[in-house]
C-alpha positions as protocol buffer text, in pm:
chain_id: "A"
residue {
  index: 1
  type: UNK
  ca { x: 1649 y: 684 z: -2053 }
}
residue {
  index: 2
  type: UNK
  ca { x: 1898 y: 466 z: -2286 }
}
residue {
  index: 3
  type: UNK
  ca { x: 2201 y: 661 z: -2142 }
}
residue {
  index: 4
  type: UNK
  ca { x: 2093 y: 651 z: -1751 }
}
residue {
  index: 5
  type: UNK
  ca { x: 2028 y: 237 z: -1805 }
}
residue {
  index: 6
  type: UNK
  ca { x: 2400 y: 218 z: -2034 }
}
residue {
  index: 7
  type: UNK
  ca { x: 2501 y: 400 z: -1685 }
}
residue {
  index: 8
  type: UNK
  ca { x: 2419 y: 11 z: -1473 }
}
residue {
  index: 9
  type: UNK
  ca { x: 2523 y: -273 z: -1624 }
}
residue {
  index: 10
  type: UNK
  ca { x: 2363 y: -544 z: -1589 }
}
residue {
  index: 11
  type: UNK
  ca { x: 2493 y: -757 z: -1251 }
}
residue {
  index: 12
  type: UNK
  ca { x: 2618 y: -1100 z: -1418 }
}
residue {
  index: 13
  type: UNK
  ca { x: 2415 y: -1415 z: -1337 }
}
residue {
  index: 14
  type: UNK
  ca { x: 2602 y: -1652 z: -1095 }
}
residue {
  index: 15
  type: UNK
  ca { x: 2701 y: -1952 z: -1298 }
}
residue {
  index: 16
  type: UNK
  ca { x: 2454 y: -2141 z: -1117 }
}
residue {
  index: 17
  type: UNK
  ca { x: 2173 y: -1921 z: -1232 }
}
residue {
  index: 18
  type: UNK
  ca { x: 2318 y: -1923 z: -1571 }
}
residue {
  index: 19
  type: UNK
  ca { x: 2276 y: -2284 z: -1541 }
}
residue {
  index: 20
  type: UNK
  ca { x: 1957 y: -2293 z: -1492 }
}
residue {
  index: 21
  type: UNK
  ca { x: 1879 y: -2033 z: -1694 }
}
residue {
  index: 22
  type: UNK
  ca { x: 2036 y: -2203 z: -1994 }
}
residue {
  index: 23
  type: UNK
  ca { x: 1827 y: -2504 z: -1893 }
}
residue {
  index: 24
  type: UNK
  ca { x: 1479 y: -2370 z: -1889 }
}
residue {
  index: 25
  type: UNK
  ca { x: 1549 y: -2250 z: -2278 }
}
residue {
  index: 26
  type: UNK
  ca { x: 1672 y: -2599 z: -2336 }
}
residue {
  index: 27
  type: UNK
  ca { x: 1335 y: -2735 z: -2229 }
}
residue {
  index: 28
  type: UNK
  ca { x: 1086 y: -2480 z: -2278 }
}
residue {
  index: 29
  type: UNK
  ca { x: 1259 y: -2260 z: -2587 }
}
residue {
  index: 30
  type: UNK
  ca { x: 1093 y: -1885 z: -2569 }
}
residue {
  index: 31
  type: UNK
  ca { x: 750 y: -1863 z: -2389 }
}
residue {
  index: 32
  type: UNK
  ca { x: 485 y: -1606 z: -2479 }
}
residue {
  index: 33
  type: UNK
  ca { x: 481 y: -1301 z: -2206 }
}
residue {
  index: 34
  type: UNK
  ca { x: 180 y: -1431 z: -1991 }
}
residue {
  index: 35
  type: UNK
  ca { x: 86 y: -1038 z: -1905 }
}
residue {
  index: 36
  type: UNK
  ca { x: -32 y: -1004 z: -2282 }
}
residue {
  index: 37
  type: UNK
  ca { x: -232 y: -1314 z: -2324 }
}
residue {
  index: 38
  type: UNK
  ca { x: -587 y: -1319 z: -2205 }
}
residue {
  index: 39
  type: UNK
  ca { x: -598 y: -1384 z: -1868 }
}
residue {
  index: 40
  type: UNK
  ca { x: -737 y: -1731 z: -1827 }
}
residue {
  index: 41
  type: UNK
  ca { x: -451 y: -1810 z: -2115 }
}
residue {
  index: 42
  type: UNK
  ca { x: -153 y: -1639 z: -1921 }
}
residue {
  index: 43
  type: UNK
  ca { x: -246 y: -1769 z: -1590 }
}
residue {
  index: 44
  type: UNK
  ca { x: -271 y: -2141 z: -1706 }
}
residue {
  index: 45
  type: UNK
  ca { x: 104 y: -2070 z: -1895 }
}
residue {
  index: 46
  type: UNK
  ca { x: 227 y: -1978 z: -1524 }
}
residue {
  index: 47
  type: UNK
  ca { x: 31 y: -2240 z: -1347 }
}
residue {
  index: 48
  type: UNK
  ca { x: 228 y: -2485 z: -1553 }
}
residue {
  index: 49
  type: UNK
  ca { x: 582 y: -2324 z: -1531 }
}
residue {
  index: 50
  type: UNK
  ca { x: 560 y: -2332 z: -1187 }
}
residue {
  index: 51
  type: UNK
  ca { x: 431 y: -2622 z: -1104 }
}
residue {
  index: 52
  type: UNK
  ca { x: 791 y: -2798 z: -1230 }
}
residue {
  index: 53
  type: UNK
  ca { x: 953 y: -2648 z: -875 }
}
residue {
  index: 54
  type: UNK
  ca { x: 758 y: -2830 z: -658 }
}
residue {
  index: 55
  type: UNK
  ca { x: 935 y: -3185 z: -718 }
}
residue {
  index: 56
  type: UNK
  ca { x: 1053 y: -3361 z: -556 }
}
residue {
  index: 57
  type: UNK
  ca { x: 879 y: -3268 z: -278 }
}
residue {
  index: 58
  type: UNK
  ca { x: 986 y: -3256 z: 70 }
}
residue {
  index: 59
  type: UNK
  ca { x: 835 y: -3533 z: 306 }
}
residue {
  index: 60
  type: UNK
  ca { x: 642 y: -3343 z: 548 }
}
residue {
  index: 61
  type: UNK
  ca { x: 534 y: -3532 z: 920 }
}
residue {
  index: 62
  type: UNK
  ca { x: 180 y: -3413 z: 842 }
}
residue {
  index: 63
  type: UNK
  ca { x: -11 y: -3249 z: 555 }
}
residue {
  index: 64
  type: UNK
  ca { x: -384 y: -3122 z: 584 }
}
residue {
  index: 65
  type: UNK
  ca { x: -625 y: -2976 z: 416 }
}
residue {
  index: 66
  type: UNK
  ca { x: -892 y: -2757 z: 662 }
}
residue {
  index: 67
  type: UNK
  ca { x: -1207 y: -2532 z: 538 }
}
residue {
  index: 68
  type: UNK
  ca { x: -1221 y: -2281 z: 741 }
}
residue {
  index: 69
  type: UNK
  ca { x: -1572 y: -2096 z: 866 }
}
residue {
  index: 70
  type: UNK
  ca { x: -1591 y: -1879 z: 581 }
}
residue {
  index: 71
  type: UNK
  ca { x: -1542 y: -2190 z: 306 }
}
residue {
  index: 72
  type: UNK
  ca { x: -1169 y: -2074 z: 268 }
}
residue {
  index: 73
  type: UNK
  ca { x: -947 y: -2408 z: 239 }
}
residue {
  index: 74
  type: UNK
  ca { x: -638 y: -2406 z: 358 }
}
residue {
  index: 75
  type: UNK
  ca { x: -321 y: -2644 z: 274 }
}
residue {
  index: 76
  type: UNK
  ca { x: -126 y: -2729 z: 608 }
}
residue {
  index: 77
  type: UNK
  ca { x: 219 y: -2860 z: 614 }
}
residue {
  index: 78
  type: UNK
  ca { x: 359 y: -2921 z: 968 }
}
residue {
  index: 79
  type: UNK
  ca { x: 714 y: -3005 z: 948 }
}
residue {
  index: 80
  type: UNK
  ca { x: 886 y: -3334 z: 1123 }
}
residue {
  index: 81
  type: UNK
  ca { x: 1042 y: -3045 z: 1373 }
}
residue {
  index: 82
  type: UNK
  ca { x: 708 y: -2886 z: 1481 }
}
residue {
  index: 83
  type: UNK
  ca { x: 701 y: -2789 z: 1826 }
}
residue {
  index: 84
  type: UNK
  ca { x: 403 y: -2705 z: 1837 }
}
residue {
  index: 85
  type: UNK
  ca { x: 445 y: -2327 z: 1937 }
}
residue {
  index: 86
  type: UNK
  ca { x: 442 y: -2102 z: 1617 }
}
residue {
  index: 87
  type: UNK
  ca { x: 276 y: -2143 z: 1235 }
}
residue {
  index: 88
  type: UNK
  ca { x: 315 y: -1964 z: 934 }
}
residue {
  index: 89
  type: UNK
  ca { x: 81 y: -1788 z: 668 }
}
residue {
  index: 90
  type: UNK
  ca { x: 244 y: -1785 z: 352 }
}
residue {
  index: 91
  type: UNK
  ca { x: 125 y: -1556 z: 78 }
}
residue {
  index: 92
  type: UNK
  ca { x: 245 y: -1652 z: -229 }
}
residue {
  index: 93
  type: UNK
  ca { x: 297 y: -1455 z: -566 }
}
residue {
  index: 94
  type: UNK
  ca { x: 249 y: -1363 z: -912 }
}
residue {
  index: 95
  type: UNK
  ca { x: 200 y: -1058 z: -1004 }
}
residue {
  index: 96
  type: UNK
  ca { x: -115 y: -1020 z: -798 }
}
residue {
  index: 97
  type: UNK
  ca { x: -287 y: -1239 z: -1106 }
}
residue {
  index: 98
  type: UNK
  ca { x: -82 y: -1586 z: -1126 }
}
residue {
  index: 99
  type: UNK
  ca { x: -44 y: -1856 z: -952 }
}
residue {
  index: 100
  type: UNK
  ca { x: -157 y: -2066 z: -685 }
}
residue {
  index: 101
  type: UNK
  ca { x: -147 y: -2244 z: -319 }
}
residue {
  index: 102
  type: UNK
  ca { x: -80 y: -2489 z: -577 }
}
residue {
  index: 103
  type: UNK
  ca { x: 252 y: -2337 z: -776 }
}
residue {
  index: 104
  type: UNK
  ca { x: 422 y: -2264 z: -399 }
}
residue {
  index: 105
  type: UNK
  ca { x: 374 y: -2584 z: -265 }
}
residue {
  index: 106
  type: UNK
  ca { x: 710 y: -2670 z: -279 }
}
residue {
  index: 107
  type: UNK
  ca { x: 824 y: -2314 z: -118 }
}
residue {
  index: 108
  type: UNK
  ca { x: 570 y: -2404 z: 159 }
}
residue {
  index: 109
  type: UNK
  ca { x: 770 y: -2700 z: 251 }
}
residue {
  index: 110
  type: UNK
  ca { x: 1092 y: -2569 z: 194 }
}
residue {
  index: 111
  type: UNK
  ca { x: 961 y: -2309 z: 454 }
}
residue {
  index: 112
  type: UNK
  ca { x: 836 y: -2527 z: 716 }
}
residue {
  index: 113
  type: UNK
  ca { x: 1144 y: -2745 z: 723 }
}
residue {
  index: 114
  type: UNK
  ca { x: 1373 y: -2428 z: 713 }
}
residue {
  index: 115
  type: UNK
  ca { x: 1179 y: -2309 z: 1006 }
}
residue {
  index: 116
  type: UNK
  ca { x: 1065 y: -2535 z: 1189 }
}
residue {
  index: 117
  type: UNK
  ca { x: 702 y: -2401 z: 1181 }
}
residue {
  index: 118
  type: UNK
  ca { x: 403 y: -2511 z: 1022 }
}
residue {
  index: 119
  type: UNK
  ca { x: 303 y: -2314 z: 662 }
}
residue {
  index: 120
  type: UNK
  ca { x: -34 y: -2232 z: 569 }
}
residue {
  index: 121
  type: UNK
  ca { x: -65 y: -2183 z: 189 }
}
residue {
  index: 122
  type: UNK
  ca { x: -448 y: -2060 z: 32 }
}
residue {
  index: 123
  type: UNK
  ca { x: -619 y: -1948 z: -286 }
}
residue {
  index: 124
  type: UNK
  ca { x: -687 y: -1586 z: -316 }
}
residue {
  index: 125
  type: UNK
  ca { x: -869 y: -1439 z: -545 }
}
residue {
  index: 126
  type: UNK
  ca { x: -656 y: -1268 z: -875 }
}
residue {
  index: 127
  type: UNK
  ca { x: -663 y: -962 z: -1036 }
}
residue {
  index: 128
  type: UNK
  ca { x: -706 y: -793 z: -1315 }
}
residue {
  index: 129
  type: UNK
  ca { x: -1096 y: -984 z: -1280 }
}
residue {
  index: 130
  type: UNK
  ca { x: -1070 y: -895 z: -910 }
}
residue {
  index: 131
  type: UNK
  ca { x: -831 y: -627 z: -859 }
}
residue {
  index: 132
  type: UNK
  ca { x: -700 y: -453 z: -570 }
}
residue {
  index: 133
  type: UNK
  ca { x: -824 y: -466 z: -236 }
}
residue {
  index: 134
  type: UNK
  ca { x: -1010 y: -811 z: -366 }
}
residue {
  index: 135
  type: UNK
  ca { x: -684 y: -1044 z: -272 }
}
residue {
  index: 136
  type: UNK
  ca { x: -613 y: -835 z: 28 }
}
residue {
  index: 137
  type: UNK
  ca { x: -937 y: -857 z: 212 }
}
residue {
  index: 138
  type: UNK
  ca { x: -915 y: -1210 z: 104 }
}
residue {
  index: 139
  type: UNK
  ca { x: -583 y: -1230 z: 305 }
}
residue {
  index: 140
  type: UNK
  ca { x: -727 y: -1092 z: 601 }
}
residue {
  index: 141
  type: UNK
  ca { x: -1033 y: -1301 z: 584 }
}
residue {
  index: 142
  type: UNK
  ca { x: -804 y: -1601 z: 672 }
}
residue {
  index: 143
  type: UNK
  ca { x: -574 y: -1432 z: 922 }
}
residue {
  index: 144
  type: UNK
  ca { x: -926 y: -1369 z: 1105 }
}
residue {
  index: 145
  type: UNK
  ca { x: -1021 y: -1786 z: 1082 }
}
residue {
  index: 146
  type: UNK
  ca { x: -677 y: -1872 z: 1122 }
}
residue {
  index: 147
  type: UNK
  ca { x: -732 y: -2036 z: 1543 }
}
residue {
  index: 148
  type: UNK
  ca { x: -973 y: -2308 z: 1318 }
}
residue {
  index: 149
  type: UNK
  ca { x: -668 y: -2410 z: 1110 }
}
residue {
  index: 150
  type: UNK
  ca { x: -442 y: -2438 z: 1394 }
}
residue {
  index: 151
  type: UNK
  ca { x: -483 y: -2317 z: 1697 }
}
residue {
  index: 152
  type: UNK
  ca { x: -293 y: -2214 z: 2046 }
}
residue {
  index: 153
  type: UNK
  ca { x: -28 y: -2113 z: 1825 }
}
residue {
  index: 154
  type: UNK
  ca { x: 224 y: -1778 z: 1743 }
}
residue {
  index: 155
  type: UNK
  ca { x: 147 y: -1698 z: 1433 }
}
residue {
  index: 156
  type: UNK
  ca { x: 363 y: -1521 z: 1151 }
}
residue {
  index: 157
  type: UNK
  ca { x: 310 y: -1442 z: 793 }
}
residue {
  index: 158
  type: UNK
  ca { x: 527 y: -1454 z: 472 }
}
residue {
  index: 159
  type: UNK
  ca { x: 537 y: -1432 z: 112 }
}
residue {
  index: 160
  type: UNK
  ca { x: 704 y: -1379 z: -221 }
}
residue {
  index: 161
  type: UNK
  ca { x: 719 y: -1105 z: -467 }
}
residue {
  index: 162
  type: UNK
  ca { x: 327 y: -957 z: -496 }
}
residue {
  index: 163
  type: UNK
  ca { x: 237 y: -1234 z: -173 }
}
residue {
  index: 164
  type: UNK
  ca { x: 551 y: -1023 z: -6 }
}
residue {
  index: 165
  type: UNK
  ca { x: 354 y: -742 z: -82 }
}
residue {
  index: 166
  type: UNK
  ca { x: 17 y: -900 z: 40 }
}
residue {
  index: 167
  type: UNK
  ca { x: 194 y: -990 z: 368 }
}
residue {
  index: 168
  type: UNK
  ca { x: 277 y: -636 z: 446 }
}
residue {
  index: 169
  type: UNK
  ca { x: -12 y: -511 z: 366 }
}
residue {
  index: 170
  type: UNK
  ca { x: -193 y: -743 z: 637 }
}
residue {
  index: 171
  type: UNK
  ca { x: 31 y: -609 z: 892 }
}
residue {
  index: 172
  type: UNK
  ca { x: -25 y: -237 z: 777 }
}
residue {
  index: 173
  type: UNK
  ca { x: -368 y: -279 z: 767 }
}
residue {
  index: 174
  type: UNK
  ca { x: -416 y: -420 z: 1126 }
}
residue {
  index: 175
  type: UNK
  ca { x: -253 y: -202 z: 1222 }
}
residue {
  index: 176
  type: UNK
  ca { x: -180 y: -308 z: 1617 }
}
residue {
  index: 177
  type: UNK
  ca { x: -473 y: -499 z: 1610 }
}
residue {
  index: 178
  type: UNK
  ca { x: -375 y: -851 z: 1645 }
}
residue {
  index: 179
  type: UNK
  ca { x: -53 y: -852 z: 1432 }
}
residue {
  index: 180
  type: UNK
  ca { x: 159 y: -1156 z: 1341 }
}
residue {
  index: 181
  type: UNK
  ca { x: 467 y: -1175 z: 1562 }
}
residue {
  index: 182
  type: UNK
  ca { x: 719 y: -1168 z: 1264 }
}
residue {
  index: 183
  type: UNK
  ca { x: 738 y: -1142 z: 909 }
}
residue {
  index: 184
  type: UNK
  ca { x: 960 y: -1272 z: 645 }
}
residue {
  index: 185
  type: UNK
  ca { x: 975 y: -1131 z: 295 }
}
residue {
  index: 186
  type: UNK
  ca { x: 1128 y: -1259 z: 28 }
}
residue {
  index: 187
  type: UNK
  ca { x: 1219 y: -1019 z: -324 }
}
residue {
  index: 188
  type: UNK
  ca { x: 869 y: -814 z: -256 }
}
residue {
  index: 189
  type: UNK
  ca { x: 712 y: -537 z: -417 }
}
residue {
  index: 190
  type: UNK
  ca { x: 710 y: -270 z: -246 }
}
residue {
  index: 191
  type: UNK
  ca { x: 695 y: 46 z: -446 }
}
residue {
  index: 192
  type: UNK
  ca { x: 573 y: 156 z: -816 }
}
residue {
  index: 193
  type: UNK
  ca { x: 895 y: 339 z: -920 }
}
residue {
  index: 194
  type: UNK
  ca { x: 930 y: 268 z: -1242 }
}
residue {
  index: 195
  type: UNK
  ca { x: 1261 y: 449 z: -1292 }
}
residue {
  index: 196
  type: UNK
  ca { x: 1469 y: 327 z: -939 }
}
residue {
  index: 197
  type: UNK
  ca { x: 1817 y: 199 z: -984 }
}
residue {
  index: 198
  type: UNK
  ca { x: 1694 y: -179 z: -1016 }
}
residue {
  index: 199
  type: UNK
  ca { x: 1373 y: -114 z: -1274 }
}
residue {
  index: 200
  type: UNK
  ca { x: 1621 y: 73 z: -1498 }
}
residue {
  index: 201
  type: UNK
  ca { x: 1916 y: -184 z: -1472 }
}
residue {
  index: 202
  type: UNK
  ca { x: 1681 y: -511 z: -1510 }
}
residue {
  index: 203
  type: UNK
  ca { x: 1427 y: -357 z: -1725 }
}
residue {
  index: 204
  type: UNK
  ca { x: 1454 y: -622 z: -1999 }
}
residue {
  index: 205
  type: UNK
  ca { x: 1535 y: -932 z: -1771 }
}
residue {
  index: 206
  type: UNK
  ca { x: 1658 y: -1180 z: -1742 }
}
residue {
  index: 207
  type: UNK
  ca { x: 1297 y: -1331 z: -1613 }
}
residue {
  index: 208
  type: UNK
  ca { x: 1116 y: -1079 z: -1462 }
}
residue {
  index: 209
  type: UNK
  ca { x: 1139 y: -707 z: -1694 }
}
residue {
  index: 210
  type: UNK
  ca { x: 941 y: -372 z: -1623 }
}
residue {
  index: 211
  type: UNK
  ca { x: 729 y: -428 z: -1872 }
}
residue {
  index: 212
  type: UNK
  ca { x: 595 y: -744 z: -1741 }
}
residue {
  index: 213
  type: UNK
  ca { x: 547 y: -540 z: -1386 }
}
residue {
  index: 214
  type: UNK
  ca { x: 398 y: -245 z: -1499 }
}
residue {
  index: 215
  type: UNK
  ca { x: 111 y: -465 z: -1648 }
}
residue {
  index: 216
  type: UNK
  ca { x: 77 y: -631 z: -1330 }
}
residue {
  index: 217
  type: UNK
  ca { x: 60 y: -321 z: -1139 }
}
residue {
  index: 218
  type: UNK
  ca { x: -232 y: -256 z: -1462 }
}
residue {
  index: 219
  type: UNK
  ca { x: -371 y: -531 z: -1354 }
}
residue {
  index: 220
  type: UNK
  ca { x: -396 y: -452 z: -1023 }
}
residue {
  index: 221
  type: UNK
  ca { x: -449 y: -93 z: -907 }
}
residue {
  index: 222
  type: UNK
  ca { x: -514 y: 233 z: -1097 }
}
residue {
  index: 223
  type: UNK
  ca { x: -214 y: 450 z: -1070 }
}
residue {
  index: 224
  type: UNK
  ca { x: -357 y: 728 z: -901 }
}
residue {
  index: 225
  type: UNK
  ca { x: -368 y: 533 z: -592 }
}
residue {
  index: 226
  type: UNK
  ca { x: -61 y: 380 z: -551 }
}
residue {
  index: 227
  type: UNK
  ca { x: 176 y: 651 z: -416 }
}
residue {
  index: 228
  type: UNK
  ca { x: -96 y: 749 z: -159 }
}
residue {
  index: 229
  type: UNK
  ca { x: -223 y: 374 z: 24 }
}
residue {
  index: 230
  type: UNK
  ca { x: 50 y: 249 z: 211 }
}
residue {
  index: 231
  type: UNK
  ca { x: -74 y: -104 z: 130 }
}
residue {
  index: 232
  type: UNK
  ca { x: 7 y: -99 z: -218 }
}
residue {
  index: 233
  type: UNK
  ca { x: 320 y: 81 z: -190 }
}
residue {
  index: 234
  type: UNK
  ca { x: 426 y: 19 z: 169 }
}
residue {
  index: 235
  type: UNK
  ca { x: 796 y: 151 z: 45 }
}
residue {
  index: 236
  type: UNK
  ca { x: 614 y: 507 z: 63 }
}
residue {
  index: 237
  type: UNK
  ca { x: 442 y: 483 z: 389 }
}
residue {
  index: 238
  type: UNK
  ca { x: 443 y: 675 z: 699 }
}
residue {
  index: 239
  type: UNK
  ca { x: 733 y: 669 z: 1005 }
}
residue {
  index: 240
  type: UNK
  ca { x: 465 y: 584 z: 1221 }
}
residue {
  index: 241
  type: UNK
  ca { x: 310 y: 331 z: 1015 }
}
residue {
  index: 242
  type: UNK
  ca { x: 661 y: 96 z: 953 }
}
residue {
  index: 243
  type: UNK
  ca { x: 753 y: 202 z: 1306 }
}
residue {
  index: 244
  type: UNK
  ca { x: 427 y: -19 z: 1417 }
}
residue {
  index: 245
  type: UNK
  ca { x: 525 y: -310 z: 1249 }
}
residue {
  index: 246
  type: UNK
  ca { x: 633 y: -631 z: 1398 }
}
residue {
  index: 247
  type: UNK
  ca { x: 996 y: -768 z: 1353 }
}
residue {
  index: 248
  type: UNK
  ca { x: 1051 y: -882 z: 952 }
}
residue {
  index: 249
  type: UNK
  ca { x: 1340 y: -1006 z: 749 }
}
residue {
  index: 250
  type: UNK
  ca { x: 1372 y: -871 z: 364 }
}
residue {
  index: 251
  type: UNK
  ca { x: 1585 y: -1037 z: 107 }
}
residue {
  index: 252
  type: UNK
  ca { x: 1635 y: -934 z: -255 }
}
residue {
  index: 253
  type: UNK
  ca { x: 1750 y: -1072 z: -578 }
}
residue {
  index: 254
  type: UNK
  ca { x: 2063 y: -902 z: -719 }
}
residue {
  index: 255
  type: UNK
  ca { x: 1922 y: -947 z: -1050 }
}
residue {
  index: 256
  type: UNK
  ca { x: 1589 y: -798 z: -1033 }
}
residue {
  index: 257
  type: UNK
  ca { x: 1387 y: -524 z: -1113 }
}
residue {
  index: 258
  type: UNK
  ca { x: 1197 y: -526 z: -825 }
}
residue {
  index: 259
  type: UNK
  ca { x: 1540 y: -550 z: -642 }
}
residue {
  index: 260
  type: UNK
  ca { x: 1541 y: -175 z: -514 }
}
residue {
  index: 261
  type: UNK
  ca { x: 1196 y: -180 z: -366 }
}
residue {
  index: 262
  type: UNK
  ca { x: 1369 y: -395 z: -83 }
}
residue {
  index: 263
  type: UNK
  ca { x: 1636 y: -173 z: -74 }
}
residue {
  index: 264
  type: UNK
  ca { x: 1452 y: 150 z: -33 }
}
residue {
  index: 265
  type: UNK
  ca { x: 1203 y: -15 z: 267 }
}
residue {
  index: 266
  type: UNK
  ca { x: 1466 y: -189 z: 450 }
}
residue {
  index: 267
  type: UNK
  ca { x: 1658 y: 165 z: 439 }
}
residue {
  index: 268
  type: UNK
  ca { x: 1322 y: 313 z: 569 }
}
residue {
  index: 269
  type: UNK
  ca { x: 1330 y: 58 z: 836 }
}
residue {
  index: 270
  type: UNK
  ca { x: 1658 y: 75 z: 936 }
}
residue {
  index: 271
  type: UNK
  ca { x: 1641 y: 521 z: 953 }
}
residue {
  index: 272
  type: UNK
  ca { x: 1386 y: 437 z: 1192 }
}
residue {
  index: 273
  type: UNK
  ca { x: 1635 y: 248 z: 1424 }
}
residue {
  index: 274
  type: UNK
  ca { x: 1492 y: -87 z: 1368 }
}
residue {
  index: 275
  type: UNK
  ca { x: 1723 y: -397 z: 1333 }
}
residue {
  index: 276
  type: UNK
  ca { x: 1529 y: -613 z: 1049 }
}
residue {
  index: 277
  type: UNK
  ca { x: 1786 y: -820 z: 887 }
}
residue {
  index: 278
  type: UNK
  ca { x: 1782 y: -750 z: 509 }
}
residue {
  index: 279
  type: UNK
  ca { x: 1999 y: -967 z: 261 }
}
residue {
  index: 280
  type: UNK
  ca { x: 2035 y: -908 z: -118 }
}
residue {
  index: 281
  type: UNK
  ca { x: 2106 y: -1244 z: -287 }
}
residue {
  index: 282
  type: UNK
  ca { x: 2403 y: -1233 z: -539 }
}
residue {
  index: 283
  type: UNK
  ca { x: 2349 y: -1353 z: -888 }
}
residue {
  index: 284
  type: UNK
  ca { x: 1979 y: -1455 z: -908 }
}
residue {
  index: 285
  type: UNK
  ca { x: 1696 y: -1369 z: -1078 }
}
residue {
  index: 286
  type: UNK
  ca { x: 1362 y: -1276 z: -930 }
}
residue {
  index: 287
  type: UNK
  ca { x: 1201 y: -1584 z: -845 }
}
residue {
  index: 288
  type: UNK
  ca { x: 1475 y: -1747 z: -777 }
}
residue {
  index: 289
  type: UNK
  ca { x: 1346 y: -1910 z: -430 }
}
residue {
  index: 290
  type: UNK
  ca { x: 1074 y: -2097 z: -651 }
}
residue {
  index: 291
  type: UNK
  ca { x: 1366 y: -2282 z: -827 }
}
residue {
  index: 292
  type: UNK
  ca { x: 1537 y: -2511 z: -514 }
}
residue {
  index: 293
  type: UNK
  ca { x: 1577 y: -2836 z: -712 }
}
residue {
  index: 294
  type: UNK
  ca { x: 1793 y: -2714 z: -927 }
}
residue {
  index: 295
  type: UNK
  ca { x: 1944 y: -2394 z: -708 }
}
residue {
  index: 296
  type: UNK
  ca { x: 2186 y: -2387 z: -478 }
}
residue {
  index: 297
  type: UNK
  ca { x: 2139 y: -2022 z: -319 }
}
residue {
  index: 298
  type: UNK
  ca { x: 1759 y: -2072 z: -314 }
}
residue {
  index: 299
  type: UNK
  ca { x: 1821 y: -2381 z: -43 }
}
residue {
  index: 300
  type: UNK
  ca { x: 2047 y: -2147 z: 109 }
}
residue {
  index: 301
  type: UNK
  ca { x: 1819 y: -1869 z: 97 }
}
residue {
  index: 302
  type: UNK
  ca { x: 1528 y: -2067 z: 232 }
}
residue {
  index: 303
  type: UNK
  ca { x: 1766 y: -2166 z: 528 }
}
residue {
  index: 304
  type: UNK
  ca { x: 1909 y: -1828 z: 545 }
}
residue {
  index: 305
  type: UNK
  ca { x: 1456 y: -1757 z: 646 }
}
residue {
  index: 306
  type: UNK
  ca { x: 1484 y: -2020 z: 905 }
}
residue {
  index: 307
  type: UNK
  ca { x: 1750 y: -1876 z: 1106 }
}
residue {
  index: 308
  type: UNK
  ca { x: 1627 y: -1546 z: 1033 }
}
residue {
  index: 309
  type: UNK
  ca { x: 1260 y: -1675 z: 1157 }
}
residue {
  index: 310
  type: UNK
  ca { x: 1421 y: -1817 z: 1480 }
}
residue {
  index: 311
  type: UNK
  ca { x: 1587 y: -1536 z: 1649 }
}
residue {
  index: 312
  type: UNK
  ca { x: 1274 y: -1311 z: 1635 }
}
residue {
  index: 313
  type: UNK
  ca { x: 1025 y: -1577 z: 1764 }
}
């Protein structure tokens, strides 16, 4: 294994990622791997890294918080650009354990002004104390209440890394039953592969390593079901099942193990004649949309999403 990963260097962090990079030692020093603390312990470690990328935060022209039917709440931000036509469910990540509506709320606004849509953010519930299909069904609990959060509207769905994942498992598992009109993912997972081109070349970082993934994937689901449900490893499904989907756009962190997973789908997609657009972001590290205060490409990224967002609705 040493000789195939001396085989892929490492791709070199853009010197704005570097800068950042260098920055968060500065302030933070090394951090404990949240995947081998306790879990109440390692999810209050990444509740508290993340919250740092919400500020400042952009002004929205509205902000709400609705409780849906079921007792789900739901955090709306409706951009100054709202046209009242379309809204967004956003998904968001870690690891299927960590964070929060709370940890994204800056990505939800970055969204909705990017877009020009209303984003949705919600609490679902984390794994490894409620693993796999807990956050899922959670997911699809509020796509089904989502007409008392805002309705008359077009409604799409994105999300980030595992909330990437999350996404296209909502889509996969409604099948043609009332499917969002589009879907954007951002540096998803996607697949279990443990030895693809990305896992071996990233496997000890920066940020995000194998290691730390293979524990969430522990976390998450037993192995032994991964390669066969399509909603855990949508990467692996069916023609007919990614045929059936509705428009998306991938991107990808050059710097990431999870990087090939949105190579290997968007290649599925694309064998399959569809046009989804797919970009791989040069120099960044997983995550690296999270980090728009101080990142250049994640603003661009985020407006890359917007334009991205407006040709398929």
């Amino acid at each position: 294994m040493t000789a195939d990963r001396d085989t892929l260097p490492l791709p070199p962090l853009a010197p704005d990622m570097q800068a950042v990079m260098d920055r968060l030692m500065a302030e933070d020093g090394v951090q404990p791997d949240p995947t081998l603390l306790p879990p109440a312990e390692g999810r209050a470690k990444a509740e508290a890294a993340n919250r740092r990328w919400n500020g400042p935060a952009p002004a929205m022209a509205r902000e709400l918080i609705v409780e849906t039917p079921g007792g789900r709440r739901a955090f709306v931000f409706i951009p100054p650009s709202d046209t009242g036509r379309e809204a967004i469910l956003y998904i968001h990540g870690g690891g299927w354990a960590f964070c929060s509506a709370a940890t994204h709320e800056g990505a939800a606004r970055r969204l909705a002004l990017a877009t020009g849509a209303p984003v949705i953010t919600f609490d679902y519930r984390l794994a490894p104390e409620h693993p796999y299909p807990a956050g899922l069904d959670d997911c699809l609990s509020l796509w089904a209440e989502r007409e008392h959060i805002l309705s008359g509207r077009r409604w799409s769905v994105s999300g980030d890394s595992a909330g990437a994942n999350l996404a296209l498992a909502l889509m996969i598992r409604l099948k043609n039953r009332d499917l969002p009109h589009c879907g954007l993912l951002f540096y998803g997972v996607f697949d279990a592969d443990f030895e693809s081109p990305s896992y071996r070349q990233v496997a000890d970082g920066p940020g995000l390593t194998r290691g730390k993934m293979q524990r969430y994937w522990d976390f998450y689901a037993p192995e032994e079901r991964r390669s066969s449900d399509p909603c855990l490893t949508p990467a692996r499904a069916s023609d007919e099942v990614l045929a059936a989907l509705p428009p998306l756009y991938l991107n990808a962190a050059e710097v990431d193990p999870l990087r090939s997973d949105s190579e290997a789908l968007a290649a599925r997609l694309h064998a399959l004649g569809r046009k989804d657009p797919f970009d791989t972001v040069p120099g960044v590290v997983h995550g690296f949309m999270q980090m728009s205060i101080w990142l250049p490409q994640a603003e661009a990224a985020f407006d890359r999403a917007g334009e991205a967002f407006r040709t398929m609705t």
